[in-house]
N, C-alpha and C positions, 0 to 999 in steps of 0.2 A: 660423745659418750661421757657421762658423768665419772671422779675418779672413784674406784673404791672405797667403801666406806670401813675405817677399821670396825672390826667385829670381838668382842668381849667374849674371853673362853672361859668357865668356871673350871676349877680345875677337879678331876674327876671324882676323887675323893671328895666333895663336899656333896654331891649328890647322892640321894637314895638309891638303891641298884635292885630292878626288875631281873630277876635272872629267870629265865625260859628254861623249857624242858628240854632233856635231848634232843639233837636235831630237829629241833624247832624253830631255829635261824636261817634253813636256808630256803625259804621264802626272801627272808629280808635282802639274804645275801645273794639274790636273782634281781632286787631292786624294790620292790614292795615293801611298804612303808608303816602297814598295820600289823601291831598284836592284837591276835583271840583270846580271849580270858582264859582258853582250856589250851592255848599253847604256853601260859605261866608255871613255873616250878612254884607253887602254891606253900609247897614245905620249907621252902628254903624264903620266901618273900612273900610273905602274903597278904592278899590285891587293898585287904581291909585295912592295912598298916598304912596305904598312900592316899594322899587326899585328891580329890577331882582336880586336876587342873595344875597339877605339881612335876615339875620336872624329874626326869629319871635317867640314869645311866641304862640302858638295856644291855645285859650278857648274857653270853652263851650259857651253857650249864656247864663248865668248867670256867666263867666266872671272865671269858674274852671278852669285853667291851664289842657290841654292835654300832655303838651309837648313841646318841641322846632322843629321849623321846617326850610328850606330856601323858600324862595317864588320867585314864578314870575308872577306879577302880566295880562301878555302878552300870557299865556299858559292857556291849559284847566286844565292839572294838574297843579293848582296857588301854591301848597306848597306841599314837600315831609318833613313829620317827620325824623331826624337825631337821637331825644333821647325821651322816655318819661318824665324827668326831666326837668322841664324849667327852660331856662336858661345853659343848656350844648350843648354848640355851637362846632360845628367842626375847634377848633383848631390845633395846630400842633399834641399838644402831643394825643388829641384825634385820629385824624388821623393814626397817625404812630400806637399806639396801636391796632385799627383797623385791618390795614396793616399788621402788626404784627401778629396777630389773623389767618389774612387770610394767611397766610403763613406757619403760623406752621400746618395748617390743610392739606395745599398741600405736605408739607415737611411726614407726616405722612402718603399720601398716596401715594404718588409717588417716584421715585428710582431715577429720574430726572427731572428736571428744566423746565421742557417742561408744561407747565396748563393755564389756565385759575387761573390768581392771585386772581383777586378781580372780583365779579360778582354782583354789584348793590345792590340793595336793598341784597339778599342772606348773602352779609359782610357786612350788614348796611354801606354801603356808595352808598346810592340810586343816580343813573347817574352817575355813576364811573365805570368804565368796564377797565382791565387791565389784556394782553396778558404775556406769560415770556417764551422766545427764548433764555434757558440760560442765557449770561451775560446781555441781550438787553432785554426789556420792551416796548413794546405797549399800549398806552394808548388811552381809545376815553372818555372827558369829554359831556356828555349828555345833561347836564341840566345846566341852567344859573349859577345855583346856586353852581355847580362844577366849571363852568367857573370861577366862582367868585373867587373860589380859588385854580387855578390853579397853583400857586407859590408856596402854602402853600404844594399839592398835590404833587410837583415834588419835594422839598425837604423832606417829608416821605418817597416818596418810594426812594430817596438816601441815607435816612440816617438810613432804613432798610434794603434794600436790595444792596445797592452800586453797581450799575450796570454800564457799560461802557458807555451805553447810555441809553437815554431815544425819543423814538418817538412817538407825539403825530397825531393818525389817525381819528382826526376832522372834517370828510368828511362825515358822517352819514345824512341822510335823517331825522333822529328824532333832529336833530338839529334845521333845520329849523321849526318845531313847537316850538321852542320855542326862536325863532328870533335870533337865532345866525349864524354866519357864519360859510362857509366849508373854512377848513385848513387843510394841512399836513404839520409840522414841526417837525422840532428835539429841544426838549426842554432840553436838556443835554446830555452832553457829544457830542462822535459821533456815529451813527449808519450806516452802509453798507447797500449796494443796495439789498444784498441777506443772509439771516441768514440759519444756518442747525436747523433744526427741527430730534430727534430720538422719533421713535413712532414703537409699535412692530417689534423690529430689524431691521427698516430700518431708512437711513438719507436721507431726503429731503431738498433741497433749495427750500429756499421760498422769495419770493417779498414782505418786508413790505411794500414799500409804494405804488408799484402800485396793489398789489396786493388783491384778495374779503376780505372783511372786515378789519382783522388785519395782514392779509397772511395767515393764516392758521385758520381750523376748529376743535379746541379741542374736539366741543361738540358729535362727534360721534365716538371718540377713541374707546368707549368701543362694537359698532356695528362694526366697524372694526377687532376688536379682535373676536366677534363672528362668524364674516364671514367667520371665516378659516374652521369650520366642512363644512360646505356646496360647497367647490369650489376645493377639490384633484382631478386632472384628469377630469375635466367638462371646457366648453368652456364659459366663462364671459363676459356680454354686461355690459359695466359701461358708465350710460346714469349722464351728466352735473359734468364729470371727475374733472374739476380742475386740479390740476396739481399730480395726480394720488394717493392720500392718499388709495382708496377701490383699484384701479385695482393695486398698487403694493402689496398692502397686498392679492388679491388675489393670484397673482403671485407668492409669496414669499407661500402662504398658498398650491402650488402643480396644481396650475389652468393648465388643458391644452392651454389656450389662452388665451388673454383677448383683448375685442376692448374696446378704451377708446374715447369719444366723451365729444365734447363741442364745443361750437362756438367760443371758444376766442384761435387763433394762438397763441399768447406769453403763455397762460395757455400749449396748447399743447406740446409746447418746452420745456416749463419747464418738464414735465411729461416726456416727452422722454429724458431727462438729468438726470433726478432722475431716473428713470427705468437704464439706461447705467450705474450710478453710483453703482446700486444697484445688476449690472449682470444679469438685466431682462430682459434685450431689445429686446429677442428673443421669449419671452412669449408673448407682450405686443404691441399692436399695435394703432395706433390711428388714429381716422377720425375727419374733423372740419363739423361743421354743428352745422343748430338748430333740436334740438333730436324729437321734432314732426318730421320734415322731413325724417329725417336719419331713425326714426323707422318706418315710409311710406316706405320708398326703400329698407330696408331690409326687410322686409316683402313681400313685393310685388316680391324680390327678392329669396323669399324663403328661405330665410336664419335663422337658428333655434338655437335659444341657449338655455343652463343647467340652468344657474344662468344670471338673471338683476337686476342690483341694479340701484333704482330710488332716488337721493337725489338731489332733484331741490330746486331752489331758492323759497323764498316767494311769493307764487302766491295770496295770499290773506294778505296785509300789513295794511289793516284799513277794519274793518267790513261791508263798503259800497262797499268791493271787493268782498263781499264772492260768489256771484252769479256767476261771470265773473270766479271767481279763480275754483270754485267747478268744470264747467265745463272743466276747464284746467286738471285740479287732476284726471276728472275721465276718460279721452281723455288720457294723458298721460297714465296711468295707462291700459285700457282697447288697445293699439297698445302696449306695453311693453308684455302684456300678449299674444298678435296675434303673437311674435316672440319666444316664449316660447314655450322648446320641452314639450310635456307631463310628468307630474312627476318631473317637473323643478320648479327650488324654482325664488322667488321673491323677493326682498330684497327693500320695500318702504315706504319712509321719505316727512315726513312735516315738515319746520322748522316755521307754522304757527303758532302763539296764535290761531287767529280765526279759523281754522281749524284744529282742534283739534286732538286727537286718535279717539275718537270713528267715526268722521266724515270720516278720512282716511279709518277706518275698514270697515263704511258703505260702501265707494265711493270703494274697492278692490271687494266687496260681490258683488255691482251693475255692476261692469265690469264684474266679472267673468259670472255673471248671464245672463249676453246680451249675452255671447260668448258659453253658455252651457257649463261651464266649471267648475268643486267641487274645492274649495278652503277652505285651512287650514290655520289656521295661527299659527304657531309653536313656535314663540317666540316676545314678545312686548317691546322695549325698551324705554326709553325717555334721560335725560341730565344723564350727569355720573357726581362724588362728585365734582369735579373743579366745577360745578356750579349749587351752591347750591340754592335750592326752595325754598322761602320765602312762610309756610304756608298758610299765609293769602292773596296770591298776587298771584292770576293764571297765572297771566301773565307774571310772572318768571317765566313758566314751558310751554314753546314752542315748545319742542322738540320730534316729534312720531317718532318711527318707527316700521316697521313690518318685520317680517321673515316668510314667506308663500311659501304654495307650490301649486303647479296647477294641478290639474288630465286631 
């Protein structure tokens, strides 16, 4: 273990002071790490006086120190807590120690370079998210308040981890809530157009920059490892493939076949390049389409498969979706199951906060039910250690999935 790194405290008077409404701390003081605009005492500090990205002492309304936070006075969340000490602001060395932190944690559970580095709030560096492809690093800065320190961010993770490159994937939709621009650039070093990813014995190319999120999906490595009991010698529908993370590990796991679908041609390509590379290409087949459709004409088509795995995009991204998304979830789900042989497993994920597990579990139960059909559910997953749950913060744990079977 590395020795602690000292940490620089400003002393608390030099900072601006957010002070809150009556008991309106004790959120923080349960552990949660966000201020709401409308829990600010507005009369006494008001949100227009602080600049995006600006440190702040956070107190009580009687003026007790919380903590040090950054603010944005433009966002619903106007300030995320960095320390409870006020007055210890995210400097370098703070930083890097962090980073540091988070690293040795992946280094102890992993065999290789391949994780989720830093996960937001989880490595106390809330709106910092950082990807690691080996010698290369993906970064997406979140919040104003990471923006703010951007320079300071790209010099930790070089002077921890010394990477060849560094590319920042700036193009996140949560950005714009908090008035910032979409970017993709290379903040250090150089990075290439396609990095290998190894993830159970196989190597993948992947697209940082055009590719879904950061290129690649760490967070269900470990439902992919599960997936290998359920698919020797059975035929595999892999519905919103990507560029083949479940249908090569299928394949690799003994699958008599695998269709891999999705609508995006370049995603397809890649998946049949990683498949070739990987000596599956014979197992492994792919169709492009939107997977409503495609699971209409297979079905209609009579076509029956052992194992479907469902890992679709966020159909529910802000709470005023939930209505619209829940019928997506339970549509998708109930035609996944119309193509399922009897005694055939299931394999389905939510990558939604608001649509949580239990709501997936209901919405599996309600399809099976319309269709007169007994379902199990044999095994429940959610995020694996690369990213780690902030206790106090549900909304760091977005991740369901289910292992079920169908009578």
């Amino acid at each position: 273990m590395s020795e602690p790194v000292p940490q620089a405290e400003a002393p608390p008077g030099r900072l601006p002071v957010l002070r809150l409404k009556r008991g309106q701390e004790r959120r923080l003081a349960a552990g949660h790490l966000w201020v709401y605009s409308n829990e600010v005492d507005t009369a006494a500090t008001p949100l227009g006086a602080f600049r995006p990205g600006e440190f702040v002492v956070v107190a009580r309304f009687d003026g007790k120190p919380v903590g040090t936070a950054y603010v944005n006075p433009h966002a619903l969340i106007c300030a995320r807590l960095v320390s409870r000490k006020p007055g210890a602001v995210l400097d370098f060395d703070r930083l890097a120690g962090r980073i540091q932190g988070a690293l040795e944690l992946r280094q102890a559970l992993f065999d290789e370079p391949f994780y989720r580095l830093v996960y937001g709030e989880g490595d106390q560096l809330p709106g910092l998210v950082v990807d690691r492809y080996g010698d290369y690093l993906v970064a997406q800065l979140n919040t104003a308040g990471m923006e703010a320190l951007r320079e300071t961010i790209i010099e930790a993770l070089v002077a921890v981890l010394a990477p060849k490159g560094i590319l920042l994937r700036n193009d996140s939709p949560v950005r714009d809530l908090e008035g910032l621009p979409r970017e993709v650039t290379v903040a250090h070093g150089e990075v290439p157009e396609a990095v290998t990813v190894r993830e159970g014995g196989l190597a993948f190319q992947v697209d940082l920059r055009g590719g879904q999120k950061t290129g690649w999906f760490y967070d269900h490595r470990n439902h992919r490892a599960r997936l290998a009991r359920y698919v020797p010698g059975r035929r595999v529908l892999d519905l919103f493939s990507y560029v083949g993370a479940w249908s090569l590990a299928a394949a690799r796991a003994g699958a008599e076949s695998v269709l891999a679908v999705d609508s995006s041609a370049p995603a397809l390509a890649r998946l049949e390049g990683n498949a070739h590379a990987n000596g599956l290409e014979e197992r492994v087949a792919t169709r492009q389409g939107d997977a409503f459709a495609v699971l209409k004409d297979l079905r209609d088509a009579g076509e029956r498969f052992d194992v479907v795995v469902l890992d679709p995009p966020a159909f529910v991204k802000r709470k005023k979706d939930l209505e619209e998304g829940s019928r997506a979830y339970l549509e998708l789900n109930r035609l996944a199951m119309q193509v399922l042989r009897p005694g055939g497993f299931l394999v389905s994920a939510s990558c939604s906060f608001h649509f949580d597990g239990e709501r997936l579990r209901r919405t599996l139960l309600r399809a099976s039910r319309r269709l007169g059909r007994h379902l199990a559910v044999l095994e429940r997953g959610g995020l694996g250690p690369d990213h780690p749950v902030h206790p106090a913060i549900p909304e760091t744990d977005y991740l369901s999935c289910f292992f079920t079977r169908l009578g």
